[in-house]
Every structure is written in structure tokens, then in C-alpha cells.
N, C-alpha and C positions, 0 to 999 in steps of 0.2 A: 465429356466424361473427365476422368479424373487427368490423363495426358493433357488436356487440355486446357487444365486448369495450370498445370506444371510449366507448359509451354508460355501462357498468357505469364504467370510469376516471370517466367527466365526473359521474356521480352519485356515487362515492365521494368524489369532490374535496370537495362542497359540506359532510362532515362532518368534523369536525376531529380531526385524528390520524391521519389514513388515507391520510398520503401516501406509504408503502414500498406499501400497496395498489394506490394508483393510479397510481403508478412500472410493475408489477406488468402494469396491466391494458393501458397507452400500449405496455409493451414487447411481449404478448401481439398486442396489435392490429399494431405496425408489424411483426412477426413475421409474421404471416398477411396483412399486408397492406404490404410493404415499398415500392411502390410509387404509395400512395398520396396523392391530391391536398393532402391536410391533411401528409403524413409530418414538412415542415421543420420546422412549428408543433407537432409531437406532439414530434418529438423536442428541441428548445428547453422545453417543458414539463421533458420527462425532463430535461433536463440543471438546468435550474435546480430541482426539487424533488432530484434527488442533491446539487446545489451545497448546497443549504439543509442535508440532513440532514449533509453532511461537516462545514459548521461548526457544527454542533449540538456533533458526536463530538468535533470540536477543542473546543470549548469546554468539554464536559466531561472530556476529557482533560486542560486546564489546570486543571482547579480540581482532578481528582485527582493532579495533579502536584504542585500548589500543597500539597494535605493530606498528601502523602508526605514530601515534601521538611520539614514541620514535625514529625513523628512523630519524637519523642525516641526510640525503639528504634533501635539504629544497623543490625543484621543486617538485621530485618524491610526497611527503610529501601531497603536496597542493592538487597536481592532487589525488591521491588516496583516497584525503578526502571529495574533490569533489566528487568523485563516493560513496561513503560510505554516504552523503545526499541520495542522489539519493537509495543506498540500505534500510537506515533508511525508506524514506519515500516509497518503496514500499511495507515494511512491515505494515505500518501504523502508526509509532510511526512519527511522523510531530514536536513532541517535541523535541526528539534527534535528529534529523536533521538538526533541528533550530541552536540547540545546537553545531552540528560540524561545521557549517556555520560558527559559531566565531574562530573555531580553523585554519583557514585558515589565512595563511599574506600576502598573493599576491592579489592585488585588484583585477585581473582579473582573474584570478581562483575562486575569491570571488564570481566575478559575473555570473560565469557558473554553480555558484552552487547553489547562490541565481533563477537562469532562470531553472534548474535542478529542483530545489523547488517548482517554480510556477507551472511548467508541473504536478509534481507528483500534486499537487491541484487539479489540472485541473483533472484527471485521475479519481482525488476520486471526484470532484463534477460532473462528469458523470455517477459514479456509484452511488452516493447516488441520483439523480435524477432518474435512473431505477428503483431505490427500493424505488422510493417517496417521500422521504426525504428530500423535500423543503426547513426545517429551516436547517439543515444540511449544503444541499449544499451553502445557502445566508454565513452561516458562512465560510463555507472554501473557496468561491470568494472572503471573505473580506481579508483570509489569501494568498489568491494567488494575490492579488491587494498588502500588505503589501510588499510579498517577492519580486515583481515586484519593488516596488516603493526605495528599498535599493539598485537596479543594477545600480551602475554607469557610467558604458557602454555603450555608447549608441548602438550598433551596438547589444549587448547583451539583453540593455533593449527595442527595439523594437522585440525581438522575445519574452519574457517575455509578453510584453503588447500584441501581437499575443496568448500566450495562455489563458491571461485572459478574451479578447476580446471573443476568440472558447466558455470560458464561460459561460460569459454573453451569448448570443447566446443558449448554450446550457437550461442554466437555464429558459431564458423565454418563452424555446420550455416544459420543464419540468412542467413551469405556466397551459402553455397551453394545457398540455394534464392533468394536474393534476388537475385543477381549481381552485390550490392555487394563488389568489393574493395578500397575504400577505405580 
């Protein structure tokens, strides 16, 4: 049951490396047990071992940044940094992302990462809309209209303006069940 789930977390804690485990076992327990006496202290747990493992990813994300950005192949270079937006912004940093966008010199590499960008938008204004986040989500359709509106592609910027369109769409479905018309 759920004590047991709490138990296994607090004993996997004491070994080192096992904290997506015990992430794992605190969310298992407040799951079957969401109303429980310890819940504020499990969940501050959870949030400071996720805290921890995000600037893990950030920090290795910058030092693979770091070795991309020094790789004398210029192609390789482009494309890897392309995907390196696309990692930025699955973590949530939408700033460094922004930020590798510039480091790219091929227009159309440019543009699969600028359409790269819009999607990751799009991703987070469907989650901030589950979790109600209305003024949220208005702002990041402004940033995924933004990142759309840089694609000079056309063939690139009509699938960019396909995820901002899913949206909008989404958003005024988010109005709708939210009764934000703001």
C-alpha cells in the first residue's frame, strides 16, 4: 500500500543515484495516498529532487552546447544545434533556445528550428491550459506566433503556422472550459 511505497522512496533515498527512483516511489505514495499527513513535506521532496535533476540536464545541455558550437564541421554543427533548441525547450528554458536559434548560419536549418521552437510553444500552451493557466498560455501563443513569424521558409513556415493555428484552437477550447475570457 501506499506506506510502502513511502518506505521503499525513503530507503532508496539513502543509495546514491536512485533519485528518478525515489521521485518515482513519493509520487506512487502521494498517488494512493493524496491526502496524507506528511503529503506537503513528500511533495517539496519531489519538487526539490526534480529541481536538482533539471539542473543536472541544464548543465549538461551547456557543455553539449559548448562542444557543438566548437565542432569545425559547419553542416553537422547546424543540424545539432537545431536539435539542442528543441532539447532547450523541452526542458523549459524557451530563453536558451531562443538563444541557440542565433547560433545557427544556414537559413534553413534556421528555419527547422525556428518550426522546432513554435512546436515546443505549442507543447507548453497545452499544458499550461490543463493546469488553467490562461494568461500563461496567451503569452507563449504570442511567443510561438513570434517564432513562426522569423521562418523564412515557406514550406517550413506553413507547418510553424499549423502549430500555432492547433493553438489557438486549443486555447479558446481552454476559454471555454475555463470561463477565462480575458
Amino acid at each position: 500500500g501506499p506506506l510502502a511505497y513511502a518506505e521503499i522512496a525513503r530507503a532508496e533515498s539513502k543509495i546514491p543515484g536512485r533519485d528518478r527512483r525515489v521521485l518515482c516511489w513519493y509520487a506512487a505514495y502521494l498517488a494512493d495516498e493524496p491526502k496524507a499527513l506528511d503529503a506537503d513535506e513528500i511533495k517539496a521532496k519531489i519538487d526539490a529532487l526534480d529541481g536538482a535533476k533539471r539542473d543536472q540536464v541544464a548543465r549538461l545541455l551547456t557543455a553539449l552546447q559548448e562542444a557543438i558550437v566548437q565542432s569545425p564541421w559547419s553542416d553537422a554543427r547546424n543540424y545539432e544545434i537545431r536539435d539542442l533548441v528543441g532539447r532547450w525547450a523541452g526542458l523549459g528554458d524557451f530563453a536558451a533556445a531562443k538563444k541557440v536559434v542565433d547560433l545557427i548560419d544556414d537559413p534553413n536549418t534556421k528555419s527547422d528550428a525556428r518550426t522546432n521552437l513554435a512546436g515546443a510553444y505549442c507543447q507548453l500552451i497545452h499544458q499550461q491550459i490543463d493546469q488553467g493557466d490562461m494568461k500563461g498560455a496567451r503569452a507563449s501563443v504570442a511567443e510561438a506566433e513570434k517564432a513562426w513569424r522569423q521562418v523564412p521558409n515557406f514550406n517550413t513556415a506553413l507547418e510553424a503556422q499549423y502549430y500555432v493555428a492547433s493553438s489557438w484552437i486549443g486555447f479558446a477550447r481552454g476559454q471555454v472550459r475555463s470561463g477565462d475570457w480575458k
